[in-house]
C-alpha positions as CSV (number, residue, x, y, z in Angstrom):
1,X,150.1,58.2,-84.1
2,X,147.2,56.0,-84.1
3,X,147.0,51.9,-84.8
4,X,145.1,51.1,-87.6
5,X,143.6,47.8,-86.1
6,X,140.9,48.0,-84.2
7,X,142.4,45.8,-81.1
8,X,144.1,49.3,-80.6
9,X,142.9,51.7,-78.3
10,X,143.7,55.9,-78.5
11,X,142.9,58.7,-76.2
12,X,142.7,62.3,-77.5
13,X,141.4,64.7,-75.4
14,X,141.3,68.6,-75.6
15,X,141.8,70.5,-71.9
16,X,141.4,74.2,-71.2
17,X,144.5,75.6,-69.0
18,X,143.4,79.2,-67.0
19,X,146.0,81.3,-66.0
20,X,146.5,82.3,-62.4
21,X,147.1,86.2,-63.3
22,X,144.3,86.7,-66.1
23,X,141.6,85.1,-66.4
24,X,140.9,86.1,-69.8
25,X,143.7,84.0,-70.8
26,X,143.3,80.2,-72.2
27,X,145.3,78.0,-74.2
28,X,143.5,74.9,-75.8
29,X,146.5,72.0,-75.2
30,X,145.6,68.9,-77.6
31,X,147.7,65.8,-76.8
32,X,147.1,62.2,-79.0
33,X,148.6,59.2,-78.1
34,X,148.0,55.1,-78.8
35,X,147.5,53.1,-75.5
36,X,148.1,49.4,-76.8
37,X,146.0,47.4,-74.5
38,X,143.6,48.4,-71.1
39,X,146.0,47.0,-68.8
40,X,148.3,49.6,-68.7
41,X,146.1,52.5,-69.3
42,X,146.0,53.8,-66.2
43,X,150.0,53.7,-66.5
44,X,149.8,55.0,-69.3
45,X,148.0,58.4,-68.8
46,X,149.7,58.5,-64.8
47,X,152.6,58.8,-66.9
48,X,151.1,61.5,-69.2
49,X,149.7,63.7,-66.2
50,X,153.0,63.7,-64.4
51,X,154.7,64.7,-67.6
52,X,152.7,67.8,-68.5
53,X,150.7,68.4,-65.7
54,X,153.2,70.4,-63.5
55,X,153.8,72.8,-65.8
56,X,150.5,74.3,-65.3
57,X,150.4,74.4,-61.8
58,X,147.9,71.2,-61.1
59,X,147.7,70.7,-57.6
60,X,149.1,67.1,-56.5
61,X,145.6,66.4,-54.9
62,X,143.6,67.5,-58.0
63,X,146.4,64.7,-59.4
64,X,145.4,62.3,-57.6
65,X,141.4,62.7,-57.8
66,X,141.9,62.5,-61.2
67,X,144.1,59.7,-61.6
68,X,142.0,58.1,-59.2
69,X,139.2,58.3,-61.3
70,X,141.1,57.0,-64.3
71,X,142.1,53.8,-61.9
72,X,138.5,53.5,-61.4
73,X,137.9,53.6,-65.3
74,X,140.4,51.0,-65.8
75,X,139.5,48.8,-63.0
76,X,135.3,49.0,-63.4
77,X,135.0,49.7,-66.7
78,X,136.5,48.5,-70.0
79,X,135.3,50.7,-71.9
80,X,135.0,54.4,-72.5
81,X,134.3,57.8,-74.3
82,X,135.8,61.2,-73.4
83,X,134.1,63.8,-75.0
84,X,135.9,67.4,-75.1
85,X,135.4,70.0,-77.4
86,X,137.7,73.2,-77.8
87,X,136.8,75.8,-75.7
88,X,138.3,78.4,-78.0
89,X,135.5,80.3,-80.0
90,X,137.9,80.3,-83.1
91,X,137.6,76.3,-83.4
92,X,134.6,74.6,-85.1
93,X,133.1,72.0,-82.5
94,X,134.8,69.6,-82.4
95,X,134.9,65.8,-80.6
96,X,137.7,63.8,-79.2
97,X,137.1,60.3,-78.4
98,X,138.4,56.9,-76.6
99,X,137.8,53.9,-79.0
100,X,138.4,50.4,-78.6
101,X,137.7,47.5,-80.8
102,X,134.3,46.9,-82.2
103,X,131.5,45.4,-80.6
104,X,131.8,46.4,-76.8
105,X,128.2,46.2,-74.4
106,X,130.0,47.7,-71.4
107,X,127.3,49.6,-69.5
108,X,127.9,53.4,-69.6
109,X,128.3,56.5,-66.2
110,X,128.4,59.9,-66.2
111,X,131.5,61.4,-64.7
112,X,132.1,65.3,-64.5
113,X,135.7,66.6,-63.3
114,X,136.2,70.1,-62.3
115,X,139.1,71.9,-60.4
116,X,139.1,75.3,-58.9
117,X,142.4,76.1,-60.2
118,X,145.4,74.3,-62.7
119,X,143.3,71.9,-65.0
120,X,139.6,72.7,-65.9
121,X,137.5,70.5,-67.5
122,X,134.1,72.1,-68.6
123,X,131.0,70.3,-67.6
124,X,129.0,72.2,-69.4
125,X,130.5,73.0,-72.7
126,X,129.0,70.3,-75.0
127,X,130.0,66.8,-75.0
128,X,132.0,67.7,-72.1
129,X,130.8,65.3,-69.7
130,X,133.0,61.7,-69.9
131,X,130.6,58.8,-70.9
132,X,132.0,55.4,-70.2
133,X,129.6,53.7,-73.0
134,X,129.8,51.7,-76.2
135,X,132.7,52.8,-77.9
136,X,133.8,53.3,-81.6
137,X,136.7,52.3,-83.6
138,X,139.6,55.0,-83.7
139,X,138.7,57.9,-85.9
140,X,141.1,60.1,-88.0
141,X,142.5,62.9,-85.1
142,X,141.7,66.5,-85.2
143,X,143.6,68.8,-87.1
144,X,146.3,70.5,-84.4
145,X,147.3,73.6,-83.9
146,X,147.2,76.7,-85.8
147,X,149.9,76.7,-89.0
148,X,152.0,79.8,-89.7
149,X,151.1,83.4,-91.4
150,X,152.9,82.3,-94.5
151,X,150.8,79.1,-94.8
152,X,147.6,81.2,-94.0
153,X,148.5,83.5,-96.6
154,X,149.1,81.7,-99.0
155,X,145.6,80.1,-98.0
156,X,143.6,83.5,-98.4
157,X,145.3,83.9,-101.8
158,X,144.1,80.9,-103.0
159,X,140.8,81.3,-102.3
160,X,140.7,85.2,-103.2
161,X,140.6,86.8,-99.6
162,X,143.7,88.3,-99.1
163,X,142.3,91.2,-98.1
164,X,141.5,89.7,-94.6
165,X,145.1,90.3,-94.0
166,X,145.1,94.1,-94.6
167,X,145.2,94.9,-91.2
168,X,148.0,92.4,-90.3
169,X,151.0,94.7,-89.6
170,X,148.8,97.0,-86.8
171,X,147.9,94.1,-84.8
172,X,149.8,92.9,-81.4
173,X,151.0,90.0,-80.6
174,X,148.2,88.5,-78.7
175,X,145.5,89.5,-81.1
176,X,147.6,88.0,-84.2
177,X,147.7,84.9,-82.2
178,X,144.2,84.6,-81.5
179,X,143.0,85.8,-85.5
180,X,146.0,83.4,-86.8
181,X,143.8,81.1,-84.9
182,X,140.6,82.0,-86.5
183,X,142.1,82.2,-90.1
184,X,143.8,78.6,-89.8
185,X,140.4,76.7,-89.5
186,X,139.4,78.1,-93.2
187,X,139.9,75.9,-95.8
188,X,140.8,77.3,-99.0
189,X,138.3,75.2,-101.4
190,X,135.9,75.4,-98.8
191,X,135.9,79.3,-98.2
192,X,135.9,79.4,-102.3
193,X,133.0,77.5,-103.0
194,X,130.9,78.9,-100.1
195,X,131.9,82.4,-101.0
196,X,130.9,81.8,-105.3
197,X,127.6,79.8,-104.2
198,X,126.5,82.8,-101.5
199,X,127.5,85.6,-104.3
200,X,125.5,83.6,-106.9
201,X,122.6,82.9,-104.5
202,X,121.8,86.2,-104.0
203,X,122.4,86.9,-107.5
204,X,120.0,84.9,-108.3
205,X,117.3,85.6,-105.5
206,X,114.6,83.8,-103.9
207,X,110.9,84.3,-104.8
208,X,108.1,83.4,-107.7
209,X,110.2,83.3,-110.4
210,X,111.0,79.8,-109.0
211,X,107.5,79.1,-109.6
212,X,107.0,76.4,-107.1
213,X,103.0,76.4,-107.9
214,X,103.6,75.0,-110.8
215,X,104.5,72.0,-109.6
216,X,102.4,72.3,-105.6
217,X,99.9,70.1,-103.9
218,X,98.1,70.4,-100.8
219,X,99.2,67.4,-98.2
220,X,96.9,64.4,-98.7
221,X,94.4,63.9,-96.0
222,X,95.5,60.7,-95.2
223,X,98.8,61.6,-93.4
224,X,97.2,64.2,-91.7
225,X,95.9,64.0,-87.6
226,X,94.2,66.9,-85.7
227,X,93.3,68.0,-82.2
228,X,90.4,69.5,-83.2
229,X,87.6,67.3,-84.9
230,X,89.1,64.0,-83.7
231,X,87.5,61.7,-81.8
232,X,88.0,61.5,-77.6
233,X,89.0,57.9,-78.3
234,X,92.0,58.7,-80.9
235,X,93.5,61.5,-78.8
236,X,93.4,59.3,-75.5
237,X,94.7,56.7,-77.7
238,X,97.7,59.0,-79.0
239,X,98.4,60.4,-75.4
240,X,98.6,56.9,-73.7
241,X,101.3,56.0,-76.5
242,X,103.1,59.3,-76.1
243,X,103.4,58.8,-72.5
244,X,104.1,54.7,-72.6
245,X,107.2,55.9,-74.9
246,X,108.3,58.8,-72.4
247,X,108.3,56.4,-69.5
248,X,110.3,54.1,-71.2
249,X,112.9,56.4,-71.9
250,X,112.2,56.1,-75.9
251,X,111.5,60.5,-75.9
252,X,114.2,63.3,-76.1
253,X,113.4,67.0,-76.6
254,X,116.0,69.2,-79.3
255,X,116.2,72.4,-78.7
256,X,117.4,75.1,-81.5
257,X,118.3,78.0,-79.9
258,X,121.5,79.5,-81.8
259,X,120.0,82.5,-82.6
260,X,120.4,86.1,-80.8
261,X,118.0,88.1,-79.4
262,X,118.7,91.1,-82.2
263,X,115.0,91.8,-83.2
264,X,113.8,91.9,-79.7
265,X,116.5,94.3,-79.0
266,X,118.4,92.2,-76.4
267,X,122.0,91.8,-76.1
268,X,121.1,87.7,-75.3
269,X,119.6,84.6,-76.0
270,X,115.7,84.3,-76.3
271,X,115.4,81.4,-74.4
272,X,116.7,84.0,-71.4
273,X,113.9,86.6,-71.8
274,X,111.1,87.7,-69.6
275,X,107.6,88.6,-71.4
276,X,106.2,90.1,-68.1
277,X,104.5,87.0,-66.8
278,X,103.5,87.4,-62.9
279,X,106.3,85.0,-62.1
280,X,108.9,86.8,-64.0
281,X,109.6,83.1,-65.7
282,X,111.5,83.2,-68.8
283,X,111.4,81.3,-71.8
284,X,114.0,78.6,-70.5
285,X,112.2,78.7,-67.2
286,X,108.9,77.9,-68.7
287,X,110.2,75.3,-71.1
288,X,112.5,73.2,-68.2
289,X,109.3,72.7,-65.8
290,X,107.0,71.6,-68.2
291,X,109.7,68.7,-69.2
292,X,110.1,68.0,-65.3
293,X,106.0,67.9,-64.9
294,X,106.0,65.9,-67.7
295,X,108.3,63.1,-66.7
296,X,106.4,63.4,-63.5
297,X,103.3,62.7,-65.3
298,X,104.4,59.5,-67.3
299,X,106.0,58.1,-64.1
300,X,102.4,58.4,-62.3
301,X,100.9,56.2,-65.7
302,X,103.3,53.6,-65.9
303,X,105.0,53.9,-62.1
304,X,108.2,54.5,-63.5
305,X,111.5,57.5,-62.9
306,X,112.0,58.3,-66.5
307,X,114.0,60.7,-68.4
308,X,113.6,63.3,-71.1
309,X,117.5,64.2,-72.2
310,X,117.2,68.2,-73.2
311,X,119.3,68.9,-75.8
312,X,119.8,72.4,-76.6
313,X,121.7,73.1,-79.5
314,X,123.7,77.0,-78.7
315,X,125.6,78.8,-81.3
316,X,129.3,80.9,-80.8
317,X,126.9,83.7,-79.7
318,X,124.9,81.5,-77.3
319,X,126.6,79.0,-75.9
320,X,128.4,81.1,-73.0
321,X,125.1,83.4,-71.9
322,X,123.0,79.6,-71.6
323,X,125.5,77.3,-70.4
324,X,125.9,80.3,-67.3
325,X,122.0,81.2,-67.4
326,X,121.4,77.4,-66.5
327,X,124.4,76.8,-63.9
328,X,122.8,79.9,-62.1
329,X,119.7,78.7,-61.9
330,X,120.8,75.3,-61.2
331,X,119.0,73.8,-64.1
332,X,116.0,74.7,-62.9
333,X,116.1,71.8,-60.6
334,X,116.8,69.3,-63.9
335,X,119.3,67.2,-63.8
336,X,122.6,68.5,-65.3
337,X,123.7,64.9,-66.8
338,X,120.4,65.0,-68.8
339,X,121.1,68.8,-70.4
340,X,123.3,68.3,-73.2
341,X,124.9,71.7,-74.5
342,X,125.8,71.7,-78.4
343,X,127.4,74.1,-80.8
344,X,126.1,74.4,-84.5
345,X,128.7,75.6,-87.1
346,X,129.5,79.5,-87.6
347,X,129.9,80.0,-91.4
348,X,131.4,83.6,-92.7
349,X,129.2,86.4,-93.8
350,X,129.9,87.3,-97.2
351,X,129.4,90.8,-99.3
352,X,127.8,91.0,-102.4
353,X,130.9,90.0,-104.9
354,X,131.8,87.1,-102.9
355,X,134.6,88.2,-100.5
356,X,134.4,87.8,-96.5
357,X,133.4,90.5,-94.4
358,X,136.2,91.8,-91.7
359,X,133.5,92.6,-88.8
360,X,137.0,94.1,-86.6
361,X,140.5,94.3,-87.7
362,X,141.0,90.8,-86.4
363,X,138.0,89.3,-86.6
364,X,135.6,87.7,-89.0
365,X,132.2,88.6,-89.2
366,X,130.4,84.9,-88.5
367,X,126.9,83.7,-88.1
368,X,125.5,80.4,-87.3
369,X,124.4,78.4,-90.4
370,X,120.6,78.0,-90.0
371,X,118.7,75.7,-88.0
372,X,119.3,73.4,-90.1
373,X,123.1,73.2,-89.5
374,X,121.6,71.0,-86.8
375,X,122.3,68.3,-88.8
376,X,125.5,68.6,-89.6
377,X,126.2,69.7,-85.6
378,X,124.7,66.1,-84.5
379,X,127.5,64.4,-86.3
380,X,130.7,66.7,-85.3
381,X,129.3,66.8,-81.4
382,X,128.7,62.6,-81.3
383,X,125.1,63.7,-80.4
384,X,123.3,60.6,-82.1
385,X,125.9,58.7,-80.0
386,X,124.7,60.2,-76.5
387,X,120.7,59.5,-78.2
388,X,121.6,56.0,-78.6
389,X,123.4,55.5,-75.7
390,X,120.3,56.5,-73.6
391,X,118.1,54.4,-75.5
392,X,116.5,57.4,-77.6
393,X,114.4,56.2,-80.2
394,X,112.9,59.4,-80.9
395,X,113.1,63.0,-80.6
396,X,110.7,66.0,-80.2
397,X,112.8,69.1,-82.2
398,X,111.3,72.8,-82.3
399,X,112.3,76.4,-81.7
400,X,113.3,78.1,-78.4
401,X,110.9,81.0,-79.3
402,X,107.3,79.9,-78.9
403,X,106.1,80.4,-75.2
404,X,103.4,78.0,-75.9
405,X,105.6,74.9,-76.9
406,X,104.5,71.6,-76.0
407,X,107.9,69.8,-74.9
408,X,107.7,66.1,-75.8
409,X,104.1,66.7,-76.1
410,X,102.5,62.7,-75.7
411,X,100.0,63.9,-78.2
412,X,102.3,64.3,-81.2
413,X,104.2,61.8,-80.2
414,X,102.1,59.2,-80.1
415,X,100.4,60.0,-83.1
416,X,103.7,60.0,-85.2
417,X,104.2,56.6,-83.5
418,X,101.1,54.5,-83.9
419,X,101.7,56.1,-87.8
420,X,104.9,54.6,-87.9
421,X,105.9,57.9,-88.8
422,X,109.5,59.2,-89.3
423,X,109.4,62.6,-89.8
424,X,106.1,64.7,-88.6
425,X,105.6,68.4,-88.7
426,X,103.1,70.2,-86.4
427,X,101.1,73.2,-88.3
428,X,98.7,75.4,-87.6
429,X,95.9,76.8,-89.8
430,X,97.1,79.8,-91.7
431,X,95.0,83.1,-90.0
432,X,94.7,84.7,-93.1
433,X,96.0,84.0,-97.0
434,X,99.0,86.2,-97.1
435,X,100.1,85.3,-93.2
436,X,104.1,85.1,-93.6
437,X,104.6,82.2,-93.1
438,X,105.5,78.6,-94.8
439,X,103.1,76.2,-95.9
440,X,103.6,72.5,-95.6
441,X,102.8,71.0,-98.9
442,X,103.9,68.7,-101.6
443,X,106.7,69.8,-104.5
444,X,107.2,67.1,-107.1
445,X,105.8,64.3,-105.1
446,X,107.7,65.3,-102.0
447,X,106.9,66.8,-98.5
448,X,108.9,70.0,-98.3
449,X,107.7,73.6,-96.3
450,X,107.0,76.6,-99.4
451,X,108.3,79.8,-97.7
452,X,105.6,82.4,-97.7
453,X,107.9,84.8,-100.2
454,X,107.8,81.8,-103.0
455,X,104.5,81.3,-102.4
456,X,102.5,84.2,-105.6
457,X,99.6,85.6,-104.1
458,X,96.9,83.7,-106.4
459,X,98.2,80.6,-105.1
460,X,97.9,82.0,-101.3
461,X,94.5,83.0,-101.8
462,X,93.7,79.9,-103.3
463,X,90.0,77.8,-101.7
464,X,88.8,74.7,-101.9
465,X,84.6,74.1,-102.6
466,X,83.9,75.1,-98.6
467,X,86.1,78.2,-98.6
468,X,88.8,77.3,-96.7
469,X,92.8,77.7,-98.0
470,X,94.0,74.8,-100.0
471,X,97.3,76.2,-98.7
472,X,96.8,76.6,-95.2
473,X,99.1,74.7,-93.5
474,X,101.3,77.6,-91.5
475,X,104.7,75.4,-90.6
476,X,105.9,76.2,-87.1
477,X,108.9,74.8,-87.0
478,X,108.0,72.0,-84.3
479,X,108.6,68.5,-85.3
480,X,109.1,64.7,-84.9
481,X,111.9,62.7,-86.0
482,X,113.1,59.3,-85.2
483,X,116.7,58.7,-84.5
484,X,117.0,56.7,-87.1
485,X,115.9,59.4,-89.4
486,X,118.0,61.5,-88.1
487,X,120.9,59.3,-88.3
488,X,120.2,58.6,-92.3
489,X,119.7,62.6,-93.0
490,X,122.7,63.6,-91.1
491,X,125.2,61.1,-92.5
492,X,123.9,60.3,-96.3
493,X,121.8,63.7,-96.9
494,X,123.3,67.1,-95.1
495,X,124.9,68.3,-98.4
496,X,122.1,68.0,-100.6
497,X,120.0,70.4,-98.1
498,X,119.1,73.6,-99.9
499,X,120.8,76.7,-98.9
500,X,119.1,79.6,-98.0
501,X,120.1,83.6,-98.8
502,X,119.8,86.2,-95.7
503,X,120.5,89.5,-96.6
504,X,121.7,91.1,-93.8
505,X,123.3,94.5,-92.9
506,X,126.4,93.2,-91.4
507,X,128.6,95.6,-89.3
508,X,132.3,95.9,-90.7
509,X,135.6,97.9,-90.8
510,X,136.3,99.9,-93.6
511,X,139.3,101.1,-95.7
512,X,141.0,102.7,-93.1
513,X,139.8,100.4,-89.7
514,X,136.9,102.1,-89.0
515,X,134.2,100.2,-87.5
516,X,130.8,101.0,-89.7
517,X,127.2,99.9,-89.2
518,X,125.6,100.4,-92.5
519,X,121.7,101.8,-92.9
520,X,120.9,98.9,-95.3
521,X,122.1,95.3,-96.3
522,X,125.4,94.7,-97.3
523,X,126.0,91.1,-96.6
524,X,124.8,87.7,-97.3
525,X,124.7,85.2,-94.5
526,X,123.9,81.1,-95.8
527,X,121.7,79.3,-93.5
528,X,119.9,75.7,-93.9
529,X,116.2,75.5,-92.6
530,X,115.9,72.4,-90.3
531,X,112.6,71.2,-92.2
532,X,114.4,71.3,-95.6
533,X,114.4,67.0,-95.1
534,X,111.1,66.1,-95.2
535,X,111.7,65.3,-98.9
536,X,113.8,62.3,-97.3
537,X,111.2,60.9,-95.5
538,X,109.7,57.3,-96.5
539,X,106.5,57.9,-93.9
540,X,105.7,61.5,-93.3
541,X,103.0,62.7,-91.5
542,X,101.6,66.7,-90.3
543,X,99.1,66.9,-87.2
544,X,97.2,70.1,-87.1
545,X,96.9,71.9,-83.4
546,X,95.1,74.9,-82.4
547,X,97.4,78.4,-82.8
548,X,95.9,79.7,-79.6
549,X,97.1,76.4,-77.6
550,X,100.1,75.9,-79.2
551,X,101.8,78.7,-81.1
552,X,102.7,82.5,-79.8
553,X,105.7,83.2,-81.2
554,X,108.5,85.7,-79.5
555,X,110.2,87.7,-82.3
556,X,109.8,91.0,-82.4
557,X,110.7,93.9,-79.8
558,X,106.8,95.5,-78.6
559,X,105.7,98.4,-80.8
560,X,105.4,96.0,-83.5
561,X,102.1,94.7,-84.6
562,X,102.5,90.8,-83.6
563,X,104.8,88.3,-82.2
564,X,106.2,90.5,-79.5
565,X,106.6,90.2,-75.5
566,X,103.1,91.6,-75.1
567,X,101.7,89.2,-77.8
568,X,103.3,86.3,-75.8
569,X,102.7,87.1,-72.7
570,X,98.6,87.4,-73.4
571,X,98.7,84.3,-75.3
572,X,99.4,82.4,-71.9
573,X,97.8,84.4,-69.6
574,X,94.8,83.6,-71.9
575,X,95.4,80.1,-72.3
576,X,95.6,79.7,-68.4
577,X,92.6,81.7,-67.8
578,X,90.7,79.3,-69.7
579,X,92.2,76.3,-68.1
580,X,90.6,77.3,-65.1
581,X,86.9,78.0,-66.8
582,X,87.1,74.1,-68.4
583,X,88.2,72.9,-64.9
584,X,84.8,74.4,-63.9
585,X,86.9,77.2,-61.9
586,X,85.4,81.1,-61.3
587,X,87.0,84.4,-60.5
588,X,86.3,87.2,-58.1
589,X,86.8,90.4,-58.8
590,X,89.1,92.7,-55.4
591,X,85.3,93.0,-53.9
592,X,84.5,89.3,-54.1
593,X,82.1,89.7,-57.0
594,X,82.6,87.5,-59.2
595,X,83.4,87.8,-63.1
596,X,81.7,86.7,-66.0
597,X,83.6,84.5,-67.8
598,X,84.9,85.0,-71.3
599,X,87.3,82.9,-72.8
600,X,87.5,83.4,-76.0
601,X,90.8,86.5,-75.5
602,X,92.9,87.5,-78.0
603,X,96.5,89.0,-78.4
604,X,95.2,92.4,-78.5
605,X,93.9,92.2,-75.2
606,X,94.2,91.1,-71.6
607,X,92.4,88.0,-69.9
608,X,89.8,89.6,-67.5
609,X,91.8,88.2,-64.6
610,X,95.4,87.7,-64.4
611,X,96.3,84.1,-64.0
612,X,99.4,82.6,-64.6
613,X,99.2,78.5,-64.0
614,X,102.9,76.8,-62.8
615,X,104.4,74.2,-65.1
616,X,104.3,72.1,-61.7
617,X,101.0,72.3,-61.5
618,X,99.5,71.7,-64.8
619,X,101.9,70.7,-68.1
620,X,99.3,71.8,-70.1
621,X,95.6,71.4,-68.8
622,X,95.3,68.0,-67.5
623,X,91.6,69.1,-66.5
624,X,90.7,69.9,-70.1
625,X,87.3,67.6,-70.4
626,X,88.5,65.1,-72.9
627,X,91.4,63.9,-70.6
628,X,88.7,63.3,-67.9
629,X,87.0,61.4,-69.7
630,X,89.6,58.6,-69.7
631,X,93.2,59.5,-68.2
């Protein structure tokens, strides 16, 4: 199918057909085919639509808008990618790609094709828009299809997990089909070794008896920035650089956001809650206009129109719920071009003798693989392509779960920059010894983050001559890579990431088909943790910022003790009450009387006045006394 010279050129493209009668129904159509030369490209694919297009009832002026387009390709542009991933939640994401020879400058559009009915092309779905840009030289294609129950089978036998079968023979057609689907994407050395490594994993544990204090030391002072007890000089210096970057287009924002809302009690993504804020904002809300008042800020510095690409990385489970929150909202008045939608990889769960849990009778029970599948989902969605076509040099990557998050904050940035930093990890001071969470420290001579449950309690409590922690640098998973770092860990070091054991209580059918939700763990679900690479780093650096600016957390359903909607919500309520006291601003009590101020409020209570500051109006206290001073 495809030339193996790189004068060649190949188009390979994956389109989602919706019935007229259901619209539950889809079949994901993969055609591949070698086009010679440019010249007759557009012939080429005319040909192709008017050959296959028919059948599923594409109307003749959908035709021609499209082949239009394609004319238009040809004509203005000689080079071009077209990104489309399956749409079926069975596939792995996946990216199919037009190549031509190597070394191609061909400036780059956005183009975005939609039809009401006959051929849909998703916008949304990641990697979905076409990007005439650089291109690359042909690539192996994508495995096609789905291969017969024989062949799957004898798959499952291979790999000891026949038993996913057992409920083969009750099934109808339709749901056979669609679990045929499923099964064929499992590879039989693949499933083995991830099923052996999960069952000896847990085995094995996690904890002290790996005795990482043996070999632990506090990061060196040297790498280390703060906001608190630098100098006015160094923070304007840091913010100036952070925002010269930003305005040049240098600064992209990663979102990880593939996790559920299960421990809030929420049937949805986090990123689509409401912690009772005034404005009802949710977390996606929140997080979109401090990125537009951002750019609007560096474009007032430097008199430019930049922009911040978003990229949110979704899982199986939140993909669909975002991709529609946004379109809703209508991106929150972002544009949509610059919001790129990924997928991270859904890995099976796995019981305690090694053997994949049936979560239905057709269906296996699948969970994403850990932040840190990120960078493994860079590589298989042509992400670092997009970066690099838009002139990303570096990225801003944290979690969708902290209302307080600084997006692209010029701060960090700028600090990691004038470092000539690759990787850098924010932290905040630990609030007490045994605070769960994981401590950024040295292992062996390497940067690495020391989860709280490895971490034995003499070694927690552990002070240097003034009192304070040795250990107290709490990781909150909010970092700064450059693309170039990202680039190196994803292609040379994504298998020798450390693999992490969740145990889980996984729902699944029994014996006899029976759905059962057990009262404690039965599974084992693998994950990677995205800060596992900081041993790969050749100039790592950690900048210390205050928890009550920058870290409120979003984790637990209220009625628990911390990090719940309530504990969110007062952290920036709080955090906008004193903006206003360090802008020099009062309040007045329903009587005009006015208020004595107090500004230093906790979680545990409420601000004395209610006042919730716009995104629009303030990206996070411009008026604060040390930006006055010279911004």
């Amino acid at each position: 199918m495809f030339s193996s010279t790189f004068s060649s050129f190949y188009f390979s493209f994956s389109v989602t057909f919706f019935s007229t009668f259901s619209s539950s129904f889809f079949y994901t159509f993969l055609h591949t085919f070698p086009i010679t030369f440019l010249p007759t490209f557009s012939t080429a694919f005319s040909t192709f639509l008017h050959t296959f297009l028919p059948m599923f009832s594409t109307t003749s002026s959908s035709f021609s808008t499209f082949h239009s387009i394609i004319s238009t390709f040809s004509t203005h542009s000689p080079t071009f990618n077209i990104r489309l991933p399956f749409v079926s939640t069975f596939f792995q994401p996946n990216q199919i790609r037009a190549g031509r020879s190597r070394g191609d400058t061909s400036a780059f559009r956005h183009w975005t094709l939609t039809w009401s009915r006959g051929l849909f092309l998703d916008p949304y779905k990641a990697g979905s828009l076409l990007h005439l840009d650089r291109c690359l030289p042909p690539s192996a294609p994508p495995a096609m299809g789905t291969v017969s129950i024989e062949e799957v089978r004898r798959r499952l036998d291979q790999a000891g997990q026949s038993h996913l079968l057992r409920f083969w023979d009750e099934l109808p057609s339709g749901r056979r089909q669609r679990f045929l689907e499923e099964l064929s994407q499992l590879e039989p050395a693949e499933l083995t070794d991830h099923c052996q490594r999960a069952a000896g994993a847990a085995g094995r544990g996690s904890g002290p008896q790996q005795e990482p204090h043996l070999r632990m030391d506090p990061v060196p002072p040297e790498v280390i920035g703060r906001v608190k007890g630098s100098d006015v000089r160094s923070l304007q210096e840091w913010e100036l650089e952070g925002l010269l970057q930003i305005s040049q287009g240098h600064v992209g924002v990663l979102l990880l956001a593939g996790g559920q809302g299960t421990r809030l009690g929420v049937p949805y993504p986090k990123g689509m809650f409401n912690v009772g804020l005034p404005s009802q904002k949710t977390l996606y809300h929140i997080q979109a206009e401090r990125l537009r008042k951002l750019q609007q800020l560096a474009d007032a510095q430097h008199g430019t129109r930049c922009t911040i690409p978003w990229y949110i990385m979704t899982s199986e489970f939140t993909l669909g719920p975002t991709k529609r929150f946004f379109q809703e909202n209508s991106y929150f008045n972002l544009d949509p071009s610059n919001v790129v939608m990924f997928e991270q990889r859904m890995i099976p769960a796995v019981t305690f003798d090694g053997k994949v849990i049936l979560e239905d009778k057709d269906k296996i029970a699948m969970a994403p693989d850990g932040n840190g599948g990120l960078y493994r989902a860079l590589v298989e969605n042509n992400i670092l392509e997009d970066m690099e076509r838009r002139g990303v040099k570096y990225l801003h990557v944290y979690c969708v779960d902290n209302i307080l998050v600084k997006m692209a904050d010029p701060v960090f940035i700028g600090f990691c920059v004038k470092k000539r930093a690759d990787c850098g990890a924010k932290v905040v001071e630990k609030a007490y010894a045994t605070e769960p969470v994981g401590v950024v420290c040295k292992v062996d001579g390497v940067f690495q983050v020391v989860e709280y449950s490895e971490l034995l309690p003499e070694m927690a409590e552990q002070r240097g001559p003034s009192g304070e922690l040795v250990y107290n640098a709490g990781n909150i998973c909010n970092h700064f890579f450059t693309l170039d770092f990202l680039r190196n860990v994803s292609q040379k070091f994504e298998g020798k990431l450390k693999e992490h054991v969740a145990i889980k209580k996984v729902p699944f059918v029994d014996d006899e088909g029976n759905l059962v939700k057990p009262s404690k763990p039965n599974g084992i679900k693998m994950e990677k943790f995205v800060f596992d690479v900081f041993q790969f780093s050749r100039n790592f650096v950690m900048f210390e910022v205050q928890r009550e600016e920058e870290f409120s957390p979003l984790k637990n359903a209220d009625g628990a003790p911390l990090d719940t909607p309530t504990t969110a919500r007062r952290s920036l309520l709080a955090q906008h009450y004193r903006w206003v006291l360090s802008a020099g601003g009062s309040f007045q009590d329903e009587q005009g009387r006015s208020i004595d101020p107090k500004p230093c409020v906790g979680v545990d209570e409420d601000p004395l006045a209610v006042c919730e500051i716009s995104p629009q109006v303030s990206y996070f206290g411009e008026e604060s006394p040390w930006r006055q001073s010279g911004l």
